[in-house]
C-alpha positions in Angstrom: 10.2 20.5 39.7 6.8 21.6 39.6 7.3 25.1 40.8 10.4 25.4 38.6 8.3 24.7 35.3 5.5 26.8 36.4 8.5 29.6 36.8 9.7 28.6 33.4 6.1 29.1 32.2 5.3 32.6 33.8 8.4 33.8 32.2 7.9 32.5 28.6 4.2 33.4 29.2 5.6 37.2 29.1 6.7 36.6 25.5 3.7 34.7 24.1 5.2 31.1 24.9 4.1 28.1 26.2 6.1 24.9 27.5 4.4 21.6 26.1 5.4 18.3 26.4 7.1 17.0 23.5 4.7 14.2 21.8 7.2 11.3 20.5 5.2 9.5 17.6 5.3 6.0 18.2 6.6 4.3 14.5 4.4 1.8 13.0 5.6 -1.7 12.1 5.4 -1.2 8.5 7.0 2.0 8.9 10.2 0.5 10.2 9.7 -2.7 8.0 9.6 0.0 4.7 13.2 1.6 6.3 14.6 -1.7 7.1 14.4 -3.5 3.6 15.4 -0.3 2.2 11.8 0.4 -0.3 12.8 2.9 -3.1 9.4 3.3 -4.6 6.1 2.2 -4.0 3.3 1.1 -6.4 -0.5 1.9 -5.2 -2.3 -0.7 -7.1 -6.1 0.4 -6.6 -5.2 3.8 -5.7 -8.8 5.0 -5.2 -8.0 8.6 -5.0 -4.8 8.3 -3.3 -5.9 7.9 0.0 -2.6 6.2 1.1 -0.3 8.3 -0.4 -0.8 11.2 2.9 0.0 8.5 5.3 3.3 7.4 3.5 4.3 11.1 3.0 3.6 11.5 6.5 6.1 8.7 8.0 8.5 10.2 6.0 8.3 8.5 2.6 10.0 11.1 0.0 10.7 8.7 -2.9 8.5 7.8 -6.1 4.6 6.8 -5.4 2.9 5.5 -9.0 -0.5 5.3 -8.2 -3.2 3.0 -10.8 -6.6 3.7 -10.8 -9.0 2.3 -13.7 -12.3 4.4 -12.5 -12.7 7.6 -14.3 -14.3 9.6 -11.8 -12.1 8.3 -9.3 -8.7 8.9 -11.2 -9.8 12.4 -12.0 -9.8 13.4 -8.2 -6.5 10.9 -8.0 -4.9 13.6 -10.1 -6.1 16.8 -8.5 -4.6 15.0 -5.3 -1.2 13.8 -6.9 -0.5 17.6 -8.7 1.4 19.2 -5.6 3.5 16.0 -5.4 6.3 15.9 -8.2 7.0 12.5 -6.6 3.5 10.7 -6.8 2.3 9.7 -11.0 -0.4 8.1 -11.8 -2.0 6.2 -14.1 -5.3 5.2 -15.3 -5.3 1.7 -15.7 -6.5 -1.2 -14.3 -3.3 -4.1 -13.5 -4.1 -7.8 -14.1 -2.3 -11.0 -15.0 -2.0 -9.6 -19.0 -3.1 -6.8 -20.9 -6.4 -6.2 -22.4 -9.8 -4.6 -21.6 -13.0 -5.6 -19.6 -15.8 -4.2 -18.1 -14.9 -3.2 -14.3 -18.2 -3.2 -12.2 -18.2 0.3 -9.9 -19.4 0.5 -6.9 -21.5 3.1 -4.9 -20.6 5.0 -1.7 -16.7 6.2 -2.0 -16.2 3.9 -4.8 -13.7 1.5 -2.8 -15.5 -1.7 -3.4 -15.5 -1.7 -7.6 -14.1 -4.8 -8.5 -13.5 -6.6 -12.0 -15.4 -9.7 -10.2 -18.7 -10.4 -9.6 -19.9 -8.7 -6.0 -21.5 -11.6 -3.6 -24.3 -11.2 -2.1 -22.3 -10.6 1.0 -20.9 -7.4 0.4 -24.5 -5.9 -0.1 -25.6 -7.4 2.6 -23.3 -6.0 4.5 -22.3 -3.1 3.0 -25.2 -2.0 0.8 -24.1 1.5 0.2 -21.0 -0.4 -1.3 -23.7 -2.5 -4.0 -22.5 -1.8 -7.7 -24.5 1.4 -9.6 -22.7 0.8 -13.1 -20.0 -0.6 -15.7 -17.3 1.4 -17.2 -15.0 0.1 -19.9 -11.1 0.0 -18.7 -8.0 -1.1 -20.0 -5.8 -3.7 -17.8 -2.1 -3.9 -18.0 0.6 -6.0 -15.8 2.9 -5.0 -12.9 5.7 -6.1 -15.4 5.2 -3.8 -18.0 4.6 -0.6 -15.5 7.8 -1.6 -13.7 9.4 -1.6 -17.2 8.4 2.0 -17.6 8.6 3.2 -13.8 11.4 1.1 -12.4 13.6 0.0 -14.6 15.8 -0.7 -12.4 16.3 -1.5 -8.6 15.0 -4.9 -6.5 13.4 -2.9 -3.6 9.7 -2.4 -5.0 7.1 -1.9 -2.8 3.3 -3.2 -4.1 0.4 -1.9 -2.4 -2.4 -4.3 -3.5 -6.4 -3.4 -3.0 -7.7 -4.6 -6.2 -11.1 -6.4 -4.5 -10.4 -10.0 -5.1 -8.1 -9.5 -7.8 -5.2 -9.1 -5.9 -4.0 -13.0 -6.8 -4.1 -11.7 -10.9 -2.3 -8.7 -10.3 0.8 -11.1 -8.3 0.6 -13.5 -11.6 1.5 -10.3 -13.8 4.6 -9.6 -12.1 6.1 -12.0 -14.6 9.6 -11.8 -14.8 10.1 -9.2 -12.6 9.4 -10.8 -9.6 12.7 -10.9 -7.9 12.8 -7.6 -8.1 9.9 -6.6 -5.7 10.7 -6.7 -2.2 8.0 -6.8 -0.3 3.7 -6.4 -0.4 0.5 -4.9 1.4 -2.3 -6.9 0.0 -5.6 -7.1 0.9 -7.0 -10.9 1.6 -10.6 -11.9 2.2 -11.7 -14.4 4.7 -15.3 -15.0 3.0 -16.0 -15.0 -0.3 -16.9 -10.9 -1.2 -15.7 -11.2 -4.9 -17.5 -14.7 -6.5 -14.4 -16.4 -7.6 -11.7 -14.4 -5.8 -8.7 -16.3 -4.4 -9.5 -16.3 0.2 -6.6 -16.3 2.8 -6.3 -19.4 3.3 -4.9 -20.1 -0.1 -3.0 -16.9 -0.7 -0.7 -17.7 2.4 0.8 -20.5 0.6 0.8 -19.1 -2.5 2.9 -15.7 -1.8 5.3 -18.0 0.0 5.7 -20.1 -2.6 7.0 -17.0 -4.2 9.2 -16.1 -1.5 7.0 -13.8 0.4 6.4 -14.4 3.9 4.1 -12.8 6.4 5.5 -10.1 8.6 1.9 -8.2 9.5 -2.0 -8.7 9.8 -3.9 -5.3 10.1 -7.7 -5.4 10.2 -9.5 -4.8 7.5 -12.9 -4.4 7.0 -14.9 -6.1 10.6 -18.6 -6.8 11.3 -18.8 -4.0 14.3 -21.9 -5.7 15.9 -20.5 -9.4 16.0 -16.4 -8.5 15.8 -16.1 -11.0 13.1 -13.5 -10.2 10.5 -14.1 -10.3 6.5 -10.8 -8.8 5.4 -7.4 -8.1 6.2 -4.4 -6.5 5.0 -1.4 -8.8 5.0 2.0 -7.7 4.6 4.8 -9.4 3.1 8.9 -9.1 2.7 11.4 -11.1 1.2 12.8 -11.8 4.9 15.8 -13.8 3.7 16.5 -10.6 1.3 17.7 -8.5 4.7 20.7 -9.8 5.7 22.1 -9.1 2.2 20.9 -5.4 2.4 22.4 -5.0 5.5 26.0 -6.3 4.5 25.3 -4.4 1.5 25.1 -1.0 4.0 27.5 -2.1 5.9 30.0 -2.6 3.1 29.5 1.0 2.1 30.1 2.4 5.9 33.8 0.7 5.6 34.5 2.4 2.3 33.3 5.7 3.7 35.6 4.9 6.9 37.9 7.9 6.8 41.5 6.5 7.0 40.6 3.8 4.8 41.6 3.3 1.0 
């Protein structure tokens, strides 16, 4: 077999080729979970500038992105990034259990840690390039009323949820639309980084009581010395929501049959 490839080699060598071993990707879970419960558009709540977006693009993701960032200077390179995509909007607004306006409190270093909470003292402790520089005055709306204007219609919304303790205020503005969103990525502290801010322990039961249960835990953000953990990403579905999609598909395969009418 050896001497056989390294023939194969020589020969495509002649003509500038090479043989390579294919490389199969190995699918991650929330890639297959996003395929399985069917997710027609995502919302990237705390969008940064986008830096999520690639990665769904990249598993194959072609369907609407609407990306929310409050932050000026952070939404202005959100929209540089989001131009060559006709499928990724954005919006520069901050989303929250009803509309209005407040201070938001920005951090320093990429800006990921700017919250509309107060920052412990753990967080610049820990991460002190992370400690908050300045205040910027931003406007807050609710999940309901961008799902109005994005998604008017459809029950397979996806939320991605990094809103620095606020993530249990951005849930309570789903309002009456909550049926409607299938699953959730949100980020969940284990200590207190955001004074106020709702911790794991209680979100768990609270997203189940809305008919979310847990499907993933990805790592977060980890002390590197000691290995202890301060966040992680947690992601939900609607898991009693699947066997209906699936009949759903299934339902549309026997109409398709050919030979049937």
């Amino acid at each position: 077999m050896t001497s056989l490839k390294n023939t194969m080699q020589a020969i495509l060598g002649n003509f500038g080729l090479e043989v390579r071993r294919k490389q199969v990707r190995k699918k991650t879970k929330l890639e297959t979970l996003l395929a399985q419960y069917r997710v027609d558009m995502v919302f990237d709540i705390g969008a940064n500038i986008g830096q999520c977006v690639p990665w769904f693009r990249w598993i194959g993701f072609d369907k609407t992105i609407v990306s929310f960032e409050p932050v000026s200077h952070l939404f202005e390179q959100l929209s540089q990034n989001a131009r060559s995509d006709p499928k990724w909007l954005v919006e520069q607004v901050a989303l929250g259990e009803k509309e209005g306006a407040c201070a938001i409190n920005v951090s320093g270093g990429h800006g990921g840690a700017s919250s509309l909470l107060t920052m412990s003292e753990h967080v610049v402790k820990h991460a002190p390039d992370q400690a908050v520089i300045r205040q910027e005055e931003i406007s807050i709306t609710t999940v309901e009323k961008m799902m109005k204007k994005y998604y008017p219609e459809g029950d397979r919304l996806f939320l991605k949820i990094d809103a620095q303790g606020y993530e249990r205020n951005v849930i309570e503005g789903i309002g009456g639309e909550l049926q409607r969103v299938i699953g959730l990525k949100v980020e969940m502290s284990l200590v207190e980084n955001y004074c106020g801010e709702v911790l794991l322990r209680d979100m768990l039961p609270f997203l189940e009581q809305k008919g979310f249960h847990v499907v993933e835990f990805e790592n977060g953000w980890s002390n590197e010395k000691t290995g202890e953990m301060y966040q992680v990403d947690g992601v939900f579905f609607r898991t009693d929501r699947l066997a209906g999609i699936d009949a759903g598909e299934n339902e549309k395969a026997d109409v398709l049959t050919p030979g049937q009418h």
